[in-house]
C-alpha positions in Angstrom: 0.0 0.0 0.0 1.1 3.4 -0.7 -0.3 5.0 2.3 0.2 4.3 6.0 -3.5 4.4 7.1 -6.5 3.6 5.8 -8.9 5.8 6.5 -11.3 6.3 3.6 -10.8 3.2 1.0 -10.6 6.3 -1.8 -7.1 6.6 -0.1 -6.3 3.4 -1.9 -5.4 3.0 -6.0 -7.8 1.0 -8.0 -4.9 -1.2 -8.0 -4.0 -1.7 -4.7 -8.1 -2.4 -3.9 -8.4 -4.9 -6.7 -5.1 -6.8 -5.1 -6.9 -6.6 -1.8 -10.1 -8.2 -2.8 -8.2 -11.1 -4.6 -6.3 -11.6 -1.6 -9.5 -11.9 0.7 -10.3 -14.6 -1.8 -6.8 -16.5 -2.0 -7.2 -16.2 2.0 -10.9 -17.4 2.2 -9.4 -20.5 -0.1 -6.8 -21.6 2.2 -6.8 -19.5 5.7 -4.3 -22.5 7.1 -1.8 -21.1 4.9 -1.6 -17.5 6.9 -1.9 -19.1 10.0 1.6 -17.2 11.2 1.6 -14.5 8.9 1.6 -11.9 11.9 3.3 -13.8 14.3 4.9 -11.3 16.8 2.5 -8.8 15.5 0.1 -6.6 17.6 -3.1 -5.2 16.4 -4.9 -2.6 19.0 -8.6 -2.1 18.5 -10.1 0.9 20.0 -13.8 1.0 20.2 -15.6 4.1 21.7 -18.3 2.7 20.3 -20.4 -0.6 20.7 -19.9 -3.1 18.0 -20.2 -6.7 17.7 -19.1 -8.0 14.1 -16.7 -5.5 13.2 -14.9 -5.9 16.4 -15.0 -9.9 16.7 -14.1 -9.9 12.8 -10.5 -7.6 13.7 -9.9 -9.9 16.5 -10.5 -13.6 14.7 -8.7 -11.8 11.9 -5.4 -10.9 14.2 -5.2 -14.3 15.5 -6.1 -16.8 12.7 -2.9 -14.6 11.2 -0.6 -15.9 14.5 -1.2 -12.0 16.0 -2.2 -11.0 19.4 -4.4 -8.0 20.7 -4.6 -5.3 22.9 -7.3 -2.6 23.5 -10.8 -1.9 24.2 -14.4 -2.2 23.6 -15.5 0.3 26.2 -13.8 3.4 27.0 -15.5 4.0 30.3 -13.1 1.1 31.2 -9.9 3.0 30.1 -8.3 6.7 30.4 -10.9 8.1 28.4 -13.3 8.1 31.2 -10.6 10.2 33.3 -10.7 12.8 30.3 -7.3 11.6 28.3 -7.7 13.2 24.8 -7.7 10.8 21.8 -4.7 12.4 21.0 -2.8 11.2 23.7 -4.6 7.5 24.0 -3.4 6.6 20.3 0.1 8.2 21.0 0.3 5.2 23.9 -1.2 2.6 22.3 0.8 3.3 19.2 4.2 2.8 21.2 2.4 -0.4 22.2 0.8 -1.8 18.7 2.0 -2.7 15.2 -1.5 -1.2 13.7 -4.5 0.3 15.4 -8.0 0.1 14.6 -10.4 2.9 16.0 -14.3 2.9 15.5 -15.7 6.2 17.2 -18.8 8.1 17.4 -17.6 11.4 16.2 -16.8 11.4 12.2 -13.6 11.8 11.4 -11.8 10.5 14.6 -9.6 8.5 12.5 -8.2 10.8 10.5 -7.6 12.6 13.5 -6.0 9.6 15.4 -3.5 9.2 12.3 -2.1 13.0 12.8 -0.4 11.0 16.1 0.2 7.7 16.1 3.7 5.8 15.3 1.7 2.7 13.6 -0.6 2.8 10.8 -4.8 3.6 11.4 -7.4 1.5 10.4 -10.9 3.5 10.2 -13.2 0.9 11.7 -16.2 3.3 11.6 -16.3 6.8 12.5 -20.0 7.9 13.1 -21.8 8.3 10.3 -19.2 9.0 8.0 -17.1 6.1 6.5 -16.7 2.5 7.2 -14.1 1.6 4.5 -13.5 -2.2 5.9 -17.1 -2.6 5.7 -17.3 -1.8 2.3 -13.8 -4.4 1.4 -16.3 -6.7 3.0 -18.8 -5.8 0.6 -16.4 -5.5 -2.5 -15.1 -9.6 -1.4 -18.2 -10.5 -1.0 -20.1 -9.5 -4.3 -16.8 -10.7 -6.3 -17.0 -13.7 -5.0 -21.4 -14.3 -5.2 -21.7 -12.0 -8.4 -18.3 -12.7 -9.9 -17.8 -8.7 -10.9 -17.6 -5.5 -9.2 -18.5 -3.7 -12.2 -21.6 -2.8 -14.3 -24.0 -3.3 -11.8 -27.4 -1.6 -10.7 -27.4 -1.2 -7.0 -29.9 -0.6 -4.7 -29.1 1.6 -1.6 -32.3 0.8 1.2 -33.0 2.5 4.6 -30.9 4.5 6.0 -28.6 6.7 3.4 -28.3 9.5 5.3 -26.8 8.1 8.4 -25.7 4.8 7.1 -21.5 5.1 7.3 -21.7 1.7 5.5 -24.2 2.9 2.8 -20.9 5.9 2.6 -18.2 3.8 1.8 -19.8 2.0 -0.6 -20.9 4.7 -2.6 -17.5 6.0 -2.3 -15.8 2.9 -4.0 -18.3 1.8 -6.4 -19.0 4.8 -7.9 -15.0 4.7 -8.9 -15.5 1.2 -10.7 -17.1 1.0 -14.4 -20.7 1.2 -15.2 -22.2 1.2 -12.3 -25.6 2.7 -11.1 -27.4 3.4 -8.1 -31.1 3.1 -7.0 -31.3 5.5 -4.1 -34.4 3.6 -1.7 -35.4 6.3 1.1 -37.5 8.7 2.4 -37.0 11.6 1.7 -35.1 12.7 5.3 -32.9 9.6 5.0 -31.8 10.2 1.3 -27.9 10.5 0.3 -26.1 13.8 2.1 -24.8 15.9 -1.2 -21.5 15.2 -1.1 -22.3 11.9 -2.2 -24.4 12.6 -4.9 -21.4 15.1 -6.4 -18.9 11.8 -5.9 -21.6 9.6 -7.9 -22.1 12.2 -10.8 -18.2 13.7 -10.6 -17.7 9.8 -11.1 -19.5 9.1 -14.4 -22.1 6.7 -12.9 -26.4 7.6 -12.7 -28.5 7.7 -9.8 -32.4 7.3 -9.6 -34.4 7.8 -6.1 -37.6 5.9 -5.1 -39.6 5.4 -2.2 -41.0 2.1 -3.1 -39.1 -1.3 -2.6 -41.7 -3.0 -4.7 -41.1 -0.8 -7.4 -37.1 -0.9 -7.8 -36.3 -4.3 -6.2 -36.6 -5.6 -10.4 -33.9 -4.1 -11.7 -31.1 -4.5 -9.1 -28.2 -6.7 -9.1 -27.4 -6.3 -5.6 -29.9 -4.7 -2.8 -27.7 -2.8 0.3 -30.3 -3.0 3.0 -29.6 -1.2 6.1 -30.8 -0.6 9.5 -33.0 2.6 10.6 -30.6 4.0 13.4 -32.3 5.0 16.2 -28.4 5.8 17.5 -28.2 8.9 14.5 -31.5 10.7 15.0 -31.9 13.4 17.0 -35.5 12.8 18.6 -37.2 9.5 19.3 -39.9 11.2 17.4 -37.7 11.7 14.4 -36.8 8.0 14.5 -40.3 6.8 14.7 -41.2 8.3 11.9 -38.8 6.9 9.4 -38.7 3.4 11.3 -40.3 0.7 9.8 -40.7 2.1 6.5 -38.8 -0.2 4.1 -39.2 -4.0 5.2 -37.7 -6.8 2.4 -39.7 -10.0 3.0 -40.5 -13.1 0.8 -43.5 -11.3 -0.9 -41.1 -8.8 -2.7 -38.1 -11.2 -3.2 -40.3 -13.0 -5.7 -40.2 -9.6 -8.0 -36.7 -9.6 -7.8 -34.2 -11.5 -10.6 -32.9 -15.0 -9.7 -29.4 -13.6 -9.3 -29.9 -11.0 -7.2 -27.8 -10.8 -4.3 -29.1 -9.2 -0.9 -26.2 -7.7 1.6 -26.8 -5.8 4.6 -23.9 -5.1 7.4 -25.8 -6.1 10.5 -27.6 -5.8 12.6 -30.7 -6.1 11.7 -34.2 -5.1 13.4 -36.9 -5.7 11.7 -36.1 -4.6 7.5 -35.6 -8.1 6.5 -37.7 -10.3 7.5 -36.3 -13.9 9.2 -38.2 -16.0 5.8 -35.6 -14.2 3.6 -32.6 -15.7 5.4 -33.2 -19.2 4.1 -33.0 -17.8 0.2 -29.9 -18.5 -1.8 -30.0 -14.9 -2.5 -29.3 -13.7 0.8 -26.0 -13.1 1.2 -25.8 -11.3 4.3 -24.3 -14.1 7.1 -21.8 -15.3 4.5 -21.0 -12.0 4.3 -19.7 -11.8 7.6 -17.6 -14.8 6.9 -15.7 -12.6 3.9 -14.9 -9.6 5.8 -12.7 -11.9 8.6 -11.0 -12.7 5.2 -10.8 -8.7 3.7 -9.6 -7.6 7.2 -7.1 -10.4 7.4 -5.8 -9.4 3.9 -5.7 -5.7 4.6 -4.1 -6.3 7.8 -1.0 -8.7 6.2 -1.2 -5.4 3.6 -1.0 -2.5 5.7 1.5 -3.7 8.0 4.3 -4.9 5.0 5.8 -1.7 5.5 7.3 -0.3 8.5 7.0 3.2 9.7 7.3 4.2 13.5 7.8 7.7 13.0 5.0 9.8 13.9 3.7 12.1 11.7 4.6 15.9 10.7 2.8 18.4 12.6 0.1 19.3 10.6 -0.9 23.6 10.3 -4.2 24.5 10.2 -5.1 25.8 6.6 -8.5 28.0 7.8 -9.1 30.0 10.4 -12.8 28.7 10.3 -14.0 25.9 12.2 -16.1 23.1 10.7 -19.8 23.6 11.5 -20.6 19.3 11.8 -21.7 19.2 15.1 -20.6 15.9 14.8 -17.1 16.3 13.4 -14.2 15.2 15.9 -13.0 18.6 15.4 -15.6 20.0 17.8 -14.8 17.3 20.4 -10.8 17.6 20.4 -10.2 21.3 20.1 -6.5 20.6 19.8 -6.9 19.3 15.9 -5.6 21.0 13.3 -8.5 23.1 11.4 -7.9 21.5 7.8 -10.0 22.3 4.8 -10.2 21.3 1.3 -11.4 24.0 -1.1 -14.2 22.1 -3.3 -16.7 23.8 -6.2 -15.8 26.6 -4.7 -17.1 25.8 -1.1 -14.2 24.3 2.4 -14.6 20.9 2.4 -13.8 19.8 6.0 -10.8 17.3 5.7 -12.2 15.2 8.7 -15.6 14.7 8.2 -16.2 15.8 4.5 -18.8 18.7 5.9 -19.1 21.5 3.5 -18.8 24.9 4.6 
């Protein structure tokens, strides 16, 4: 890889993501072969934020590779309930680990955690920004169940607004040839802008529909995702969008034969338990491929050794990022770093336009 971290999979060339994907595969093949690949290796995971898959996945990754682990899964159990700054918890745990892996609340914490730490960053999730191993997961699993990444029509369901997952995804594919997106919301959960301006910037269409029923025909792969009630800011709010978009047998039956139906987990109530037995649903196998994509990106990003911590970054703007959400409003410290976009400051954390 020619980057350190891996924040954003846009950070990666087309070639280094292709290479990544195969890998998964070669791995998921024969995961016996890598059984020491990390031997001595340490991979630190630091979620300030709950997580079950993504968290177990790092860890059975780390160790079917020979590694070990350190870290947490609550940070009321660590420094970070006494105040510490993230700035100074991946400074430690960086003199500590051979690669870190940080899922947060507050988008753009792992950016942020990269500015300081002498190993390289793994975004695992930073609110409801990016979730770039998510989306390798994705990539290995459609190349292995559809046998392309390329030239297909992909339904986005539930939550697009929110859905860091839904992100990532949009991110990557819209970089790869011919392919289109069927945007499946209401209208308060629809695609933030920025993502719409990657799709078109891209080359690749977009349609938008409020009906399942209607669009489920002419998808090669339907993204279904959960309504977060985590996101919204009123139970009201949440309420009102929950339960809106529900995939059951009924409307499987108007989809093709070779449609294949991901979602990251969990799941409430949008697919309904009678879906899981179709050969169509590719949702727990997909779990299965991203202990492979994070095993292969974890042999990747550690092949080149670096313990120097980076250059102190200046702040390019004066201004402060208005995402109540952004990391930069919770860690005042940070560096005020901006992008200058269509003419508008495109927060370098977060992707928040000014």
């Amino acid at each position: 890889m020619h980057k350190r971290d891996l924040i954003d999979l846009a950070d990666l060339r087309p070639s280094e993501l292709a290479d990544i994907v195969r890998f998964a595969g070669e791995i998921s093949e024969n995961p016996s072969y890598y059984k020491g690949a990390a031997q001595h290796k340490i991979l630190a995971t630091l979620f300030y934020e709950p997580s079950t898959r993504t968290s177990m996945s790092f860890q059975a990754a780390m160790l079917r590779l020979g590694g070990s682990l350190i870290g947490f899964d609550d940070p009321s159990n660590s420094s970070v309930a006494k105040g510490e700054s993230l700035k100074d918890t991946v400074r430690v745990f960086s003199n500590y680990a051979d690669v870190l892996a940080i899922r947060s609340p507050w988008e753009g914490a792992a950016m942020a955690a990269s500015l300081y730490t002498r190993c390289p960053v793994i975004n695992a999730g930073d609110g409801g920004h990016l979730h770039p191993t998510q989306t390798l997961t994705d990539l290995t699993t459609l190349n292995y169940t559809l046998g392309r990444l390329e030239n297909l029509t992909i339904g986005l369901c539930g939550d697009n607004k929110n859905g860091r997952t839904v992100h990532s995804l949009v991110k990557t594919m819209s970089r790869l040839k011919g392919n289109r997106f069927v945007i499946i919301s209401t209208p308060e959960l629809t695609l933030p802008q920025y993502l719409h301006d990657e799709i078109l910037a891209n080359g690749c269409t977009m349609e938008f529909s409020d009906s399942l029923e209607e669009a489920i025909g002419k998808l090669d792969m339907l993204y279904m995702t959960r309504i977060q009630k985590e996101r919204f800011p009123s139970v009201e709010e949440y309420e009102k969008n929950k339960g809106v978009f529900i995939l059951d047998r009924q409307k499987m039956r108007l989809a093709k034969e070779d449609m294949c139906v991901l979602h990251p987990l969990p799941r409430v109530d949008e697919i309904a338990v009678e879906v899981d037995d179709d050969p169509r649903a590719a949702y727990f196998a997909q779990t299965e491929y991203g202990m492979y994509a994070r095993m292969a990106l974890i042999q990747r990003i550690t092949e080149r050794v670096d313990r120097s911590v980076p250059s102190t970054l200046e702040s390019t703007h004066a201004k402060r990022c208005k995402n109540p959400r952004c990391i930069t409003t919770q860690e005042h410290y940070l560096p005020r770093l901006f992008d200058e976009k269509g003419g508008k400051l495109l927060c370098r954390y977060c992707e928040h336009k000014l």
